[in-house]
N, C-alpha and C positions, 0 to 999 in steps of 0.2 A: 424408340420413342418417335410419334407421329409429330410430325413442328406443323405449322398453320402454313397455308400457301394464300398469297395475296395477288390480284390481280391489278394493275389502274390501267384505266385507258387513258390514253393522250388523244382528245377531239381534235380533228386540223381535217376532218371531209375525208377526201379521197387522201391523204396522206394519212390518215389515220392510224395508230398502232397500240400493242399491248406493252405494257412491262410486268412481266411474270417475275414474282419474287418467292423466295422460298431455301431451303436446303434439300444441296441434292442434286439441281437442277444440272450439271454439267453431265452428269451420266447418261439422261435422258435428250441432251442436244438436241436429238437428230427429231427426237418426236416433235419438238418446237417448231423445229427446222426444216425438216421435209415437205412441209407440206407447200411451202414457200417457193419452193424450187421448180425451175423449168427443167432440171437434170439434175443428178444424184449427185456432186461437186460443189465442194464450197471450197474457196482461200483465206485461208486464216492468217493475219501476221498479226503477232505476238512481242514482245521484249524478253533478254535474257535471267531476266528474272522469276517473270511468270512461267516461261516456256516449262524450264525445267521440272516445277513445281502442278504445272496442272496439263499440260497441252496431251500427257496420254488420256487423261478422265478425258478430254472433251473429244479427241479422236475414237477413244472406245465410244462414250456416247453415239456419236454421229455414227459410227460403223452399223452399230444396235440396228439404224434404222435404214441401212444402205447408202449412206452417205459418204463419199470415198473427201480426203483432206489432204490438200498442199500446204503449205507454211513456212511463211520468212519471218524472222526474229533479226530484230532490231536489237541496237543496245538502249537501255533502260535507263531513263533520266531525262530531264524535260530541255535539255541538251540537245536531244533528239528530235522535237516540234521546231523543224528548220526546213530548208528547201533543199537540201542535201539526200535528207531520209526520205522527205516527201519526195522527190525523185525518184529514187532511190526504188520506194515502195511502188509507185506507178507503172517504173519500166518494168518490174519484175512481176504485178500483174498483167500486165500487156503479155508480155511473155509466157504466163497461164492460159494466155487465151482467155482471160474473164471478158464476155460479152454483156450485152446490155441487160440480158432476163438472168444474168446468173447473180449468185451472192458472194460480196465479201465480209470478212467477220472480224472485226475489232476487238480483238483477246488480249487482255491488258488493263492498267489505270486509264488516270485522264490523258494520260501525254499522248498512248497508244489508241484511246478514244478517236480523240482529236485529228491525227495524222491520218489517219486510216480512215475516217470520215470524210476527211477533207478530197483525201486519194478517190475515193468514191466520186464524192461530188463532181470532182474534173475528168475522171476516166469515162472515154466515148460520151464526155457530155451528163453525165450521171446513171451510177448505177446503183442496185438496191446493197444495201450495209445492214449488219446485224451486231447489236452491243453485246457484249459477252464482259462488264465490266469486272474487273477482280479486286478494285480496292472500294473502301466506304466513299471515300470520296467520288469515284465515278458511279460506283452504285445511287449513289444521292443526288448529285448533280451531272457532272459533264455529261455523262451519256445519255442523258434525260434532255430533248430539246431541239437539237440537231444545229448545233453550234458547233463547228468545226474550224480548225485554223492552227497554222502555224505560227511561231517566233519569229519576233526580227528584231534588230540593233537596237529600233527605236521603241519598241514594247512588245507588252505580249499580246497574243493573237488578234493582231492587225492584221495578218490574211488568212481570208479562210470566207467560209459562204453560210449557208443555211441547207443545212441539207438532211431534212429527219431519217432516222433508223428503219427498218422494217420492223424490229421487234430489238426489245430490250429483255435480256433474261441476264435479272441480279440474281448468283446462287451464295449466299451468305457464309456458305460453306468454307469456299477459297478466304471468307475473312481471318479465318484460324490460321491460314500462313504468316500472316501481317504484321509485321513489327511494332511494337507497342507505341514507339513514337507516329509510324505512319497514318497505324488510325487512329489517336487519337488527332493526328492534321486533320483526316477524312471527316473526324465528328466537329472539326470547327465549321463544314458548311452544313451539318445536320444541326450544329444547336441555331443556325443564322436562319433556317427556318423558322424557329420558334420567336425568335426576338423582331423577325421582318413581320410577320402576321398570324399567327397565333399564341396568343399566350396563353391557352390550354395546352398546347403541346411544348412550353418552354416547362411549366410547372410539371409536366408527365415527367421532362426530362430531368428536370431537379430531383425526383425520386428515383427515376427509373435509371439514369443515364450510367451510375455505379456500376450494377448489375449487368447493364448493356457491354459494358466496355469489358468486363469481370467473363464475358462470353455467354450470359445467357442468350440462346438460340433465341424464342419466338421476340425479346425484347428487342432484339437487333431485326427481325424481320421488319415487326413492328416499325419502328424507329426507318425504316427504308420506305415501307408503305406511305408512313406519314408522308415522310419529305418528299414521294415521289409523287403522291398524290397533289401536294402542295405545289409545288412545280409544276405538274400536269395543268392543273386550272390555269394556274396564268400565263404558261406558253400558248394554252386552246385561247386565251384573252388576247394576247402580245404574244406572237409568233416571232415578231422583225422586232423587239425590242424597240418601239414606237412611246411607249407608256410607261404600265404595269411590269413589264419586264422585268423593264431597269430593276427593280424593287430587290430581285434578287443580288445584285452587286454591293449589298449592303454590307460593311467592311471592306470591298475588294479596293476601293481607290485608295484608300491607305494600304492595301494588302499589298497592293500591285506597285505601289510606290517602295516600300520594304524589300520586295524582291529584289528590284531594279537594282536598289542600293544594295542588296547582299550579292549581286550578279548572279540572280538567279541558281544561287549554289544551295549547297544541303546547312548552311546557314540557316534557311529560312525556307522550312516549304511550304507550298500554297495555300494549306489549310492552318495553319501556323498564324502564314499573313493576314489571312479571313478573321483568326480569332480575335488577335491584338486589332485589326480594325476595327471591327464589331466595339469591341472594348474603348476606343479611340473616336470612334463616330457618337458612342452612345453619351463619351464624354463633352464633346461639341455641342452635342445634342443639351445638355443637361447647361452649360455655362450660357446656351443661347435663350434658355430657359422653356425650350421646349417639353420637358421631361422633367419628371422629378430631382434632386440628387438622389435620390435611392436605387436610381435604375442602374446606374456603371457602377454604382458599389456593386449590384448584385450579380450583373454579366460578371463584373472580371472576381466576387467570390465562386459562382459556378465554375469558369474556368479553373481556378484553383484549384477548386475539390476535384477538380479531374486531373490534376496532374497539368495542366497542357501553359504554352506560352501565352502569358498576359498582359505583357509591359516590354516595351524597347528592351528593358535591362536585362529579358530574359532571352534576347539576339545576340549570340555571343559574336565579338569583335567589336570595332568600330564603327560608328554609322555615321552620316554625312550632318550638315546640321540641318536644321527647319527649311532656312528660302532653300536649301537644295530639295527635301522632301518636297516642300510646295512645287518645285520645277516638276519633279515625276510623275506629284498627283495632276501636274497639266498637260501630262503626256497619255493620260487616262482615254480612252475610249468613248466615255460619256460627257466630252467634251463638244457642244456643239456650236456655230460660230464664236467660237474662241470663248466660253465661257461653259466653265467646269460645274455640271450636277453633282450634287451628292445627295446620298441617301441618309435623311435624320429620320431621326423618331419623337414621336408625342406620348411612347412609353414604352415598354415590352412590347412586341405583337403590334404594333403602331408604326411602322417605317413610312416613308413617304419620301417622293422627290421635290428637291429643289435645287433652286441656282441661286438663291437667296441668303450665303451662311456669308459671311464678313472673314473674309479671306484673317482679319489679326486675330481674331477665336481660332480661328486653327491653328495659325503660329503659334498661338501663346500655348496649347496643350499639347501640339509638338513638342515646344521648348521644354514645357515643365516634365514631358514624358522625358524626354533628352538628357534633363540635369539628373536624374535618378539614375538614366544610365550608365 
């Protein structure tokens, strides 16, 4: 069977790029890829999860087209987005001899995304990177944008720079490895599309998203397109996250607060975090009277019907209480002279920023999340 191939460009000028979407695409690499090249050489690092699961598809690919392939594997887990691996990764390109015209390939989720983007951006000053994403989550967002960054003590990806892709190729194909838990985390930042700004594609997703997850092929292309299309426009709008950006972080400052408190472990992973934010912010949203109350009944019945986490109480262990959570969410990123953005809504498809939420509306739906837990 022939599946649909989707193309979106990401506008940014002379940084301009494709993301090619599709099944299949790892076979063909080198045709992507070749033409890109100052020399038939690419370095690819990967994690030991993907490695073993796809790294010959995408070596036979590349070979197809003359493309010979080095490769370091990382261990897998977001344990790994540290200054350790990011070393780690750099000296052992140095040691490839990656020059400035040559390419490195970020084979892997978002962790692997991330680090190897990041790796790019500081080698010899910057060189060009290719996303080869393999989970829904990097398919949809992280490798879409050129946000690159490491972990630290005090949060997550507090270092790291701005440094777009040459080309993005999501092969939907590698989604078939995936653990049923991991995507559906990845479809927590595909449905936060639909609730951030459009609510034609939250309603697609209320019919289709079954289906989607059940593995039909074009409906997961699809469902990629969207989101990447979606994100396309308002990176080509807010490149440096100045604005419109932000929009996208919609659920993450609860998300990213959650993590903190799970330490970053398999507690609670990132797409996870997104969803019960989503769910969490729409509630804010809704007591501050921006929003209907119809709107968080309906985000967290959709999450539901997928199976996925939608409530504190669905975090397994202990969690910290409210003024702790509000300390995290002030260790957030979109924090600017000391006073914390969030992302509310005026409905579905309606996000927007502000700094204007009454810091005791969030305790108190913290709390009331809390006592259920």
């Amino acid at each position: 069977m022939t599946h649909t191939h989707e193309t979106v460009h990401v506008a940014l000028g002379d940084r301009s790029y494709r993301i090619e979407i599709g099944h299949g695409l790892l076979a063909d690499a080198g045709k992507w890829v070749a033409p890109m090249l100052s020399r038939p050489r690419v370095a690819v690092v990967t994690d030991d999860t993907v490695g073993p699961l796809h790294l010959d598809t995408l070596r036979a690919g590349l070979e197809a087209s003359g493309v010979e392939m080095t490769h370091l594997t990382l261990p897998a887990g977001e344990a790994t987005k540290c200054w350790r691996f990011l070393s780690e990764t750099v000296e052992w390109l140095l040691e490839q001899k990656v020059e400035r015209g040559d390419m490195v390939v970020a084979f892997g989720g978002g962790v692997i995304g991330d680090l190897v983007g990041f790796a790019a951006a500081i080698l010899r000053r910057g060189v060009r990177f290719v996303q080869i994403p393999t989970s829904l989550l990097a398919q949809v967002d992280s490798s879409v944008g050129g946000k690159t960054a490491i972990n630290s003590p005090h949060g997550k990806n507090l270092i790291g720079a701005f440094h777009q892709p040459a080309l993005v190729l999501a092969d939907v194909a590698v989604l078939g490895t995936m653990t049923e838990r991991d995507f559906l985390a990845g479809y927590g930042e595909v449905v936060k599309y639909g609730l951030l700004g459009d609510a034609a594609f939250f309603d697609w997703l209320e019919r289709n998203a079954p289906a989607l997850a059940a593995g039909d092929i074009d409906k997961r292309i699809e469902a990629v397109r969207w989101s990447c299309q979606m994100k396309a426009d308002i990176v080509a709008r807010d490149e440096t996250e100045q604005g419109d950006r932000a929009l996208l972080n919609l659920g993450h400052t609860f998300g990213h607060a959650l993590e903190a408190a799970t330490g970053y472990s398999d507690r609670l992973l990132h797409g996870e975090g997104v969803a019960i934010g989503c769910a969490l912010a729409f509630e804010v949203s809704s007591r501050l009277g921006l929003c209907a109350q119809e709107d968080p009944s309906r985000v967290r019945a959709h999450l539901k019907a997928m199976g996925m986490k939608t409530d504190l109480n669905d975090i397994a262990g202990a969690l910290p209480d409210a003024d702790t959570l509000m300390t995290l969410m002030g260790q957030d990123k979109k924090v600017t002279q000391g006073t914390l953005n969030y992302i509310m809504a005026r409905g579905i498809g309606a996000a927007f920023v502000t700094s204007d939420v009454d810091p005791k509306v969030v305790k108190s739906v913290l709390e009331d999340a809390l006592a259920l837990a």
